[in-house]
C-alpha positions as a printed NumPy array, in Angstrom:
array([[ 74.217, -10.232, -39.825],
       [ 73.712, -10.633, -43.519],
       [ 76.769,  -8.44 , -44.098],
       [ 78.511, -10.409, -41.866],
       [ 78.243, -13.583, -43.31 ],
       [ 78.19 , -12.355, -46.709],
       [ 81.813, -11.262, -45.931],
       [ 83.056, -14.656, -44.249],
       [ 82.146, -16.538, -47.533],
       [ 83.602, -14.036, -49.678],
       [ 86.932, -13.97 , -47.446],
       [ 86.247, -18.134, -47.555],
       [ 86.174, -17.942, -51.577],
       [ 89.086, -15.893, -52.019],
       [ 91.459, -17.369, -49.505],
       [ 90.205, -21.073, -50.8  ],
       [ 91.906, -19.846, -54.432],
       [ 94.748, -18.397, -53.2  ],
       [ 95.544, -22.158, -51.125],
       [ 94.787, -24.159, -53.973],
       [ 96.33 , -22.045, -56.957],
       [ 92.497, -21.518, -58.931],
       [ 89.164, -21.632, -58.78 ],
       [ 86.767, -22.903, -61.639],
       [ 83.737, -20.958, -63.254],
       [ 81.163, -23.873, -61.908],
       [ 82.932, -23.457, -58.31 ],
       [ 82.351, -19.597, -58.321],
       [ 78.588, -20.341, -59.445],
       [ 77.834, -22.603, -56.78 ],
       [ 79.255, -20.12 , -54.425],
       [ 77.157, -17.363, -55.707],
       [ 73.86 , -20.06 , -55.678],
       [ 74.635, -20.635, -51.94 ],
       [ 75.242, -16.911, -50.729],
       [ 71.791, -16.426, -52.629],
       [ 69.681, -18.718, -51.162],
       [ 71.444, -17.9  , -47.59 ],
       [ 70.342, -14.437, -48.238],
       [ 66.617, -15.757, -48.835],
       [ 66.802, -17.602, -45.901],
       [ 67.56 , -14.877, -43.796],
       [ 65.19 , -12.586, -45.049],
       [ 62.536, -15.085, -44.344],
       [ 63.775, -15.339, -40.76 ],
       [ 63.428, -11.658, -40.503],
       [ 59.905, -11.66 , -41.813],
       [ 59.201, -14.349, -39.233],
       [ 60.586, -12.394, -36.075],
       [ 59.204,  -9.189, -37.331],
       [ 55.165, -10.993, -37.505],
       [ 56.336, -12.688, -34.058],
       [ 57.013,  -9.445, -32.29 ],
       [ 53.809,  -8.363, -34.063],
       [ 51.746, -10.982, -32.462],
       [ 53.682, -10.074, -28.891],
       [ 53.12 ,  -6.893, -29.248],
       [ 48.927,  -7.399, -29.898],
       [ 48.721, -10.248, -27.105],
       [ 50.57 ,  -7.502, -24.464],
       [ 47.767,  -5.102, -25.612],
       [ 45.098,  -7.272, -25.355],
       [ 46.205,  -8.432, -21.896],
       [ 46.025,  -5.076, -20.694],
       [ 42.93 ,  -3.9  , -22.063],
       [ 41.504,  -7.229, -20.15 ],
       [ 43.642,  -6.553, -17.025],
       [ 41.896,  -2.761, -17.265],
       [ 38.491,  -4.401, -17.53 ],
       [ 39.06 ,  -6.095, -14.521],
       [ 39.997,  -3.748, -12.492],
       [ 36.607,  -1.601, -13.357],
       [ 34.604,  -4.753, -12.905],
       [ 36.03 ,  -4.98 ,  -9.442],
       [ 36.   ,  -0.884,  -8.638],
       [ 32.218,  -0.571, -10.368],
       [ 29.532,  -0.887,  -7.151],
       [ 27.451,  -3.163,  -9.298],
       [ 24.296,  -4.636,  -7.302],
       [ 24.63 ,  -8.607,  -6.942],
       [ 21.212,  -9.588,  -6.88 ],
       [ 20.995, -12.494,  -4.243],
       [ 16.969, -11.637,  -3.798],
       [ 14.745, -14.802,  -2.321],
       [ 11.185, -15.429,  -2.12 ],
       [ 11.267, -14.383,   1.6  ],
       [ 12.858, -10.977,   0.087],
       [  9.578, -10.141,  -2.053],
       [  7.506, -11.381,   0.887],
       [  6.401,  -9.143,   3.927],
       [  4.393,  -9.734,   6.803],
       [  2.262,  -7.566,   8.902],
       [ -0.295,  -7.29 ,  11.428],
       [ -1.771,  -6.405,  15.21 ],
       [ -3.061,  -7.557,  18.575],
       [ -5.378,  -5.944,  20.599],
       [ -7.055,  -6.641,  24.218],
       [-10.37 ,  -4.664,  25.063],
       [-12.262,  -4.093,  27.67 ],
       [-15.596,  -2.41 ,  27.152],
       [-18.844,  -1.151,  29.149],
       [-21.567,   0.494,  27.193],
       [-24.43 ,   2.508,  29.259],
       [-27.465,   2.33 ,  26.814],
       [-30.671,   4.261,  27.92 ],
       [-33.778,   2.137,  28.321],
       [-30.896,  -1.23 ,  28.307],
       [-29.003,  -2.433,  31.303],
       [-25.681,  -1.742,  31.47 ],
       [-22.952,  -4.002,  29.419],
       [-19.677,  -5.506,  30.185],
       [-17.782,  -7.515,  27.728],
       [-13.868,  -8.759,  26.944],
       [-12.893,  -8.266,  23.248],
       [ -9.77 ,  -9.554,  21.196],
       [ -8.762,  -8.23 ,  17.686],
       [ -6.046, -10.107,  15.675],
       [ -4.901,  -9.109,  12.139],
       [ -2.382, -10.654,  10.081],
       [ -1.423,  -9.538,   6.676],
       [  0.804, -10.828,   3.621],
       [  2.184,  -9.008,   1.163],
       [  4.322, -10.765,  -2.115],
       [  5.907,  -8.468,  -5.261],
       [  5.189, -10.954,  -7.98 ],
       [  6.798,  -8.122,  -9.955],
       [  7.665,  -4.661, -10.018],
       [  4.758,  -3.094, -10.46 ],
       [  2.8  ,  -5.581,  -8.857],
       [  1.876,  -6.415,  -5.579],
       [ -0.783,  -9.233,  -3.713],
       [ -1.997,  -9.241,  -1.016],
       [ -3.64 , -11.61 ,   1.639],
       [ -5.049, -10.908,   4.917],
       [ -7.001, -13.229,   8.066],
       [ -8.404, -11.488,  11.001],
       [-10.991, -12.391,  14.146],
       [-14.155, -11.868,  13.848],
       [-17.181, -12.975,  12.052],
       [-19.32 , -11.772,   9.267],
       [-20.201,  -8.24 ,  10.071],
       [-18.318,  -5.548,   7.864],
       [-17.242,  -3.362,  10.325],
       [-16.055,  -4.916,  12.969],
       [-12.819,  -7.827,  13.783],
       [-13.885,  -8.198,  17.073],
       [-14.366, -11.19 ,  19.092],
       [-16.387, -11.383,  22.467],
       [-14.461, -13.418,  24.935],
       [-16.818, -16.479,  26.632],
       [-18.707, -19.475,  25.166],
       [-16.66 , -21.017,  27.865],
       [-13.063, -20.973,  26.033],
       [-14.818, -21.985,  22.603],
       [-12.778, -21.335,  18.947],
       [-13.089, -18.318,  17.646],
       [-13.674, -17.334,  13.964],
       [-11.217, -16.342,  11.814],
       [-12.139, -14.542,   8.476],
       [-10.825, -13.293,   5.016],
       [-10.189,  -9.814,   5.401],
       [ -7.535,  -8.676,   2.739],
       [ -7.462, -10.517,  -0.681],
       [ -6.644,  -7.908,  -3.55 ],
       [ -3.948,  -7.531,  -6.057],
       [ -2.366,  -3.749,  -6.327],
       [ -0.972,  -2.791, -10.048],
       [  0.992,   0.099, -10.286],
       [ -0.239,   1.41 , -13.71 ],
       [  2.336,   4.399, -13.874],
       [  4.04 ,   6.424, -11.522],
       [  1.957,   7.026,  -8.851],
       [ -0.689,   5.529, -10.117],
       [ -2.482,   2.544,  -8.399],
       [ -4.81 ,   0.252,  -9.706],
       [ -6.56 ,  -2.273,  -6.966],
       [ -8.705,  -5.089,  -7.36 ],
       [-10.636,  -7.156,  -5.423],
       [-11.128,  -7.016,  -0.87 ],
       [ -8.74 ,  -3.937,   0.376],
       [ -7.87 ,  -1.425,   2.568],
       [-10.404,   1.755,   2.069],
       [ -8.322,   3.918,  -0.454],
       [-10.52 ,   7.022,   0.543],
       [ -8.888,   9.702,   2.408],
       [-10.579,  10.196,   6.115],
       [-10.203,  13.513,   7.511],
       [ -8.594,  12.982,  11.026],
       [ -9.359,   9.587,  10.737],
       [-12.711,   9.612,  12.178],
       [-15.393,   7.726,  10.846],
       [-18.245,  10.016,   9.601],
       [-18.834,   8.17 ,   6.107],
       [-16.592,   5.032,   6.807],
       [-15.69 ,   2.086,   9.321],
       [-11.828,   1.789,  10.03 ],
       [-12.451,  -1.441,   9.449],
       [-14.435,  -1.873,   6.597],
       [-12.657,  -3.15 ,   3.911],
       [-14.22 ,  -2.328,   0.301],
       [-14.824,  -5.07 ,  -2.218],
       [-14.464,  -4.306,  -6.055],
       [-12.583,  -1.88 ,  -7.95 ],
       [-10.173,   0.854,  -6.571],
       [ -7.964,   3.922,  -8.548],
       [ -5.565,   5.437,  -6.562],
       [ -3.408,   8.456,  -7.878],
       [ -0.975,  10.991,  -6.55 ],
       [  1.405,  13.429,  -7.904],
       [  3.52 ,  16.238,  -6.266],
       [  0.21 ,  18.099,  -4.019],
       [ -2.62 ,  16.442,  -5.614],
       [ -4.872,  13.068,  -5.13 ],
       [ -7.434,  11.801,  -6.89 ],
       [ -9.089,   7.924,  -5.372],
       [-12.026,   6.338,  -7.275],
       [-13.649,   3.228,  -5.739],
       [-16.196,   1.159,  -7.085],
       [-17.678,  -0.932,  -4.403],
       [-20.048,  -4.19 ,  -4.698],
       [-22.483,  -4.024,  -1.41 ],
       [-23.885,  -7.218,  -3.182],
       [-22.536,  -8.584,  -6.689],
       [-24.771, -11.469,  -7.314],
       [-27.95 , -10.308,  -9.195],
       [-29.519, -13.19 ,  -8.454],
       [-30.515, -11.29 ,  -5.425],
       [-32.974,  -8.77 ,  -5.372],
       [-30.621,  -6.009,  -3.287],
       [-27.825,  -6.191,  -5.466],
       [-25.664,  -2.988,  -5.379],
       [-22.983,  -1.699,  -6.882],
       [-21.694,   2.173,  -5.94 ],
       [-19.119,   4.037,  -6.674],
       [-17.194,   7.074,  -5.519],
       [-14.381,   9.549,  -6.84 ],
       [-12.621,  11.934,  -4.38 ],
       [ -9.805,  14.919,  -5.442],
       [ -8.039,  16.565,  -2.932],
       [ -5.071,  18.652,  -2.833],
       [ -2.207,  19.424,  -0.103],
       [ -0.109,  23.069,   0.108],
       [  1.639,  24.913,   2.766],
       [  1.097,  28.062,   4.727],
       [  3.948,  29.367,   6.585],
       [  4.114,  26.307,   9.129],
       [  1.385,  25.043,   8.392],
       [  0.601,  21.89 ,   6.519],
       [ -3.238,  21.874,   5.027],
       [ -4.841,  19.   ,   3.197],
       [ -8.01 ,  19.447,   1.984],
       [-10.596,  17.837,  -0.813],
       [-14.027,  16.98 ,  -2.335],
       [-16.122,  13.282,  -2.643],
       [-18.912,  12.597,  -4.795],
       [-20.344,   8.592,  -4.1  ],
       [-23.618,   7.03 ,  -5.708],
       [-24.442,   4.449,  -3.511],
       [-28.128,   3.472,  -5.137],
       [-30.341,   1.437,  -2.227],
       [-34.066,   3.002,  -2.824],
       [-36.198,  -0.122,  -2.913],
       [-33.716,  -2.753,  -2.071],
       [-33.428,  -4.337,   1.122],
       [-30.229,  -3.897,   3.535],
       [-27.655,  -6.257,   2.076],
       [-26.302,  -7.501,   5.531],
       [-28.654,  -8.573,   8.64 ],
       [-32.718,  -9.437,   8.717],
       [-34.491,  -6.893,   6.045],
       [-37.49 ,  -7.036,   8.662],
       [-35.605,  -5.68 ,  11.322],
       [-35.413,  -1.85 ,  11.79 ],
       [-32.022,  -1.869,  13.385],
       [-30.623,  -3.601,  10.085],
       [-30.761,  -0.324,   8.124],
       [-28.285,   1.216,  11.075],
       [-30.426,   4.037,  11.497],
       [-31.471,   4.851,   7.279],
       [-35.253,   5.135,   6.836],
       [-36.639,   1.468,   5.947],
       [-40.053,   1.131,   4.69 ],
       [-42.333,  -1.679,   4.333],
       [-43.828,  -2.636,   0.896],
       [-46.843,  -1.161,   1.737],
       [-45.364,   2.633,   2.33 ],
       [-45.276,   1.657,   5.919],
       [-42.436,   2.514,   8.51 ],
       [-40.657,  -0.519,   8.571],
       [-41.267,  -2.821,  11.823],
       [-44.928,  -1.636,  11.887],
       [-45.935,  -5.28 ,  10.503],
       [-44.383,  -8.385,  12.377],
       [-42.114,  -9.879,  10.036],
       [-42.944,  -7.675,   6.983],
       [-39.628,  -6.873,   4.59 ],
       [-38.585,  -3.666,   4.307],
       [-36.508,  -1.589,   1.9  ],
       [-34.426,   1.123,   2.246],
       [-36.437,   4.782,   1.09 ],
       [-33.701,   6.53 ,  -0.302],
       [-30.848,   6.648,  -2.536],
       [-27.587,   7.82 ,  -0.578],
       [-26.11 ,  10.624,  -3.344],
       [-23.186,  11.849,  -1.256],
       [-21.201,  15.169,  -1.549],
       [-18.412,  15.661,   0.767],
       [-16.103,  18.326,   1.361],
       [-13.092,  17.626,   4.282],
       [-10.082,  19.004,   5.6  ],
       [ -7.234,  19.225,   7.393],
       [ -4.394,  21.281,   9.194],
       [ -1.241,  20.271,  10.492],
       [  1.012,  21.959,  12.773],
       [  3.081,  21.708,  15.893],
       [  2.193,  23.489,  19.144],
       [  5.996,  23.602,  20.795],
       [  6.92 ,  19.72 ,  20.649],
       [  3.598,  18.407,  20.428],
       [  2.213,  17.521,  16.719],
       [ -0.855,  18.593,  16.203],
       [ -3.779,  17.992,  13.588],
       [ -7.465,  19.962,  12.982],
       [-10.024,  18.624,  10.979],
       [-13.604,  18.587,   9.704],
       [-15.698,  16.484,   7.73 ],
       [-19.21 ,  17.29 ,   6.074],
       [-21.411,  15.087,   4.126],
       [-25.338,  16.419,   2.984],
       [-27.846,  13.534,   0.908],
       [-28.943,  15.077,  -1.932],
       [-32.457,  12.233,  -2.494],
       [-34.113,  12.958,   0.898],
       [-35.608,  16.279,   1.767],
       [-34.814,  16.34 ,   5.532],
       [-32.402,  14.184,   8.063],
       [-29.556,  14.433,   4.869],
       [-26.583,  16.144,   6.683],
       [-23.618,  15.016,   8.549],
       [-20.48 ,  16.81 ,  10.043],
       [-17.669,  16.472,  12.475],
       [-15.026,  18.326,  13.722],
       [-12.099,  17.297,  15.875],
       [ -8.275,  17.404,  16.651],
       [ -5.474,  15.541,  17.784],
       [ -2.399,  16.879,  19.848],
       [  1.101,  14.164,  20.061],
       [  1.738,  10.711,  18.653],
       [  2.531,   7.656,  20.095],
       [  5.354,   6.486,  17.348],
       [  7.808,   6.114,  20.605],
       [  8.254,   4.818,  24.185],
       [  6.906,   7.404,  26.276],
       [  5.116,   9.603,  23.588],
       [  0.772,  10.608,  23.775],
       [ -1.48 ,  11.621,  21.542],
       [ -5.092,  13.373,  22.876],
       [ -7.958,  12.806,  20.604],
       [-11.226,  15.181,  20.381],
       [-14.45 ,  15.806,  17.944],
       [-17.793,  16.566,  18.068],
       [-20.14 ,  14.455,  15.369],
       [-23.435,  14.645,  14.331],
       [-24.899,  12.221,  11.491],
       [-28.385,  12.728,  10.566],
       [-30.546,   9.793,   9.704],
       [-30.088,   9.604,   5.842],
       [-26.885,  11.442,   5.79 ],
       [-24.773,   8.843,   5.12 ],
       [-24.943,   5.052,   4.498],
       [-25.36 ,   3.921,   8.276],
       [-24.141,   0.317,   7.155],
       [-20.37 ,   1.437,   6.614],
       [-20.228,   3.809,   9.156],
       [-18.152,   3.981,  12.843],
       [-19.545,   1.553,  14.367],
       [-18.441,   1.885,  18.008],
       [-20.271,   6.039,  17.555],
       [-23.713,   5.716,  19.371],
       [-23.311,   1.919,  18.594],
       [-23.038,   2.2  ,  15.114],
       [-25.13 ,   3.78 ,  11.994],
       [-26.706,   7.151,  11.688],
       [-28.816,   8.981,  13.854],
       [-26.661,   9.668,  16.401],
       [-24.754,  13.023,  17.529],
       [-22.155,  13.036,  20.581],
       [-18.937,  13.87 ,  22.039],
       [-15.832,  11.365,  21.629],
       [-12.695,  11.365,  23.538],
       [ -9.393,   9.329,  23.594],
       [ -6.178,   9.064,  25.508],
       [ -3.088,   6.605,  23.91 ],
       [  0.134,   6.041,  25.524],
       [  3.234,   4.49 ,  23.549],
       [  4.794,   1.954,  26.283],
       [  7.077,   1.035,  23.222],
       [  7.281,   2.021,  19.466],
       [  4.96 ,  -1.158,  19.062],
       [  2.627,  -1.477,  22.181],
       [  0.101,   1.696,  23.203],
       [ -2.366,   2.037,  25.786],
       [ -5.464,   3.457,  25.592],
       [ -8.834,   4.616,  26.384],
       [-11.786,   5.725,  24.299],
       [-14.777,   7.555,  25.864],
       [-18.361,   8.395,  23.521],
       [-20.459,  10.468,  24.972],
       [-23.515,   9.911,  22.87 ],
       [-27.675,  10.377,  22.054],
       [-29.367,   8.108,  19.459],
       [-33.219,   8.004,  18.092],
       [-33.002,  11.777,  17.046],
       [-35.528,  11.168,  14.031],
       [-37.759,  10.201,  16.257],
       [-37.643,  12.471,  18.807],
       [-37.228,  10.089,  21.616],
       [-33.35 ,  10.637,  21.894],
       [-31.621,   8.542,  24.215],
       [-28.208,   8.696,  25.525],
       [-25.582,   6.567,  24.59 ],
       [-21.924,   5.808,  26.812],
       [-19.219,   3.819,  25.796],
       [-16.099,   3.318,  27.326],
       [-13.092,   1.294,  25.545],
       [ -9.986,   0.375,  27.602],
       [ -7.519,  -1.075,  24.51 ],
       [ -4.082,  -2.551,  24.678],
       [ -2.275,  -2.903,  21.768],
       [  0.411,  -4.828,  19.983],
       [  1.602,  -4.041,  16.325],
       [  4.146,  -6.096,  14.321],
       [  6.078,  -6.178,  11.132]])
């Protein structure tokens, strides 16, 4: 281009002579001053297109670097968090319908209705955090939700059941505080040591990693000293789980102090015998307690439990199937201080059509165990009792069984005066979630 018009004026300035004869010094000097500053000019313009197709050049790159960034945005399967209250929240909880007769020696017989109702609440605050909140029937005692139908269609209570906050300390690790679920492992679920319904109050350590556990509770059976029987006990419990060709065995050892010499039972009338659930009570005075009308009584031993449990799982053809023991021995009294059971269980009821059969022989001793916490449908409840216990469940759905429970039982064996003890338990049950 520069060429180009370089040559036009030169051709211009040499055929302008030529028509005009001559051409003066200051003429050819302008001429030169104007091909000059046309050159200038054009090399400015080329400066100026070269930075503009620059600039195009860096605005197509960084529009396709952006357009690239899109399209990984849109291909990435990033999680849109759209969580809610109602997605941290979860509820819980059961219905059951009993019908019971118990056949007491030395009693008349006994008929009764029963309801059970159990609702639970559970809210992640945060990760590693959890609260819960639970109401269920019943009234004060520990081990029991149940409500006796009658009083002519009167309100029933409802109680606090559940109220505990669950931190998870570090993987696997669970730290629990306040009214909870019993964190201690139960071999076949039977209730030698502990109530499936009492629910603990204090401190709990759960912790479990690849085969092992380890739970440590620390339990307040009263917390205000201002009372004389204020208690506070405490457990720890390590078990382990392997396999044996097709077998599945759990198995572990307990250690609880649960310190009650001198102190009076923390829930019921400390002058009744029956409020020690079948512990040996004495009177201040040395006495067997109820030998004085009205006289408080204490209990006369420290319960310094050692436990050893276990458990093997296998199927027989279809048909799950679990056997277990349980043995507990009071190292502060000299006799009455052992306690064992052994049982199984054959099927589940996890689906319509599905039943499980339920067996074990028990036998707690006196001052084997703290009667307070124990089963308290066994032999009516407490120590001192030994028996046979049978039950039959029936899933009608994945979320309503049938059952029946049979105890075939004697109680008073410290005595000597044993006396038999039959309970039958006709359940239907509802569970939800």
């Amino acid at each position: 281009m520069k060429r180009f018009l370089f040559l036009l004026l030169a051709v211009n300035g040499i055929a302008v002579p030529c028509a005009n004869g001559a051409v003066s010094d200051e003429d050819i000097e302008q001429l030169r001053e104007q091909i000059a500053a046309l050159s200038q000019r054009l090399e400015e313009l080329a400066a100026e297109n070269a930075d503009l197709r620059r600039a195009q050049d860096q605005a197509s790159t960084a529009i396709a670097d952006v357009q690239t960034s899109v399209a990984k945005v849109q291909e990435a399967d990033f999680p849109v968090s759209q969580e809610s209250w109602s997605d941290r929240v979860a509820l819980n909880g059961d219905f059951r319908y009993r019908y019971e007769r118990i056949d007491a020696e030395g009693s008349s017989s006994r008929r009764r209705n029963r309801i059970r109702a159990r609702t639970n609440i559970n809210a992640d605050v945060a990760d590693d955090i959890q609260v819960g909140f639970g109401l269920a029937t019943g009234g004060d005692d520990p081990v029991s939700t149940n409500q006796t139908l009658g009083g002519g269609g009167s309100s029933k209570e409802v109680v606090l059941n559940l109220a505990y906050v669950d931190w998870e300390a570090a993987d696997g690790l669970h730290v629990l505080a306040g009214k909870f679920s019993n964190p201690l492992m139960k071999a076949g679920g039977q209730g030698l040591m502990w109530d499936g319904d009492w629910t603990p109050e204090g401190l709990a350590l759960k912790y479990k990693r690849d085969r092992y556990f380890i739970n440590v509770l620390t339990s307040y059976l009263e917390s205000d000293s201002s009372k004389s029987n204020d208690s506070l006990s405490w457990g720890a419990q390590f078990g382990a789980s392997g396999q044996v060709g097709a077998v599945n065995l759990t198995g572990g050892l307990s250690y609880y102090s649960i310190k009650t010499q001198g102190k009076s039972t923390t829930y019921g009338d400390p002058a009744d015998p029956g409020d020690y659930f079948g512990n040996t009570a004495i009177q201040d005075n040395g006495l067997a307690c109820g030998t004085t009308l009205d006289a408080n009584c204490v209990y006369r031993y420290d319960y310094l439990l050692t436990e050893v449990f276990g458990e093997a799982a296998f199927d027989i053809g279809d048909w799950p199937t679990l056997v277990f023991f349980d043995y507990v021995s009071n190292s502060d009294p000299s006799e009455n201080d052992t306690g064992w059971a052994l049982g199984t269980k054959i099927g589940q009821t996890k689906d319509r059509g599905q039943m499980q059969f339920t067996y074990y022989y028990s036998d707690k001793e006196a001052d084997s165990t703290l009667g307070l916490v124990t089963d308290s449908d066994f032999g009516g409840g407490g120590t001192d009792t030994k028996g046979h216990f049978l039950q039959f469940n029936y899933g009608v759905s994945k979320s309503w069984v049938i059952g029946a429970q049979y105890f075939i039982n004697e109680t008073d064996l410290a005595s000597g005066n044993k006396r038999d003890y039959d309970r039958l338990m006709i359940d239907l049950q509802w569970k939800w979630k």
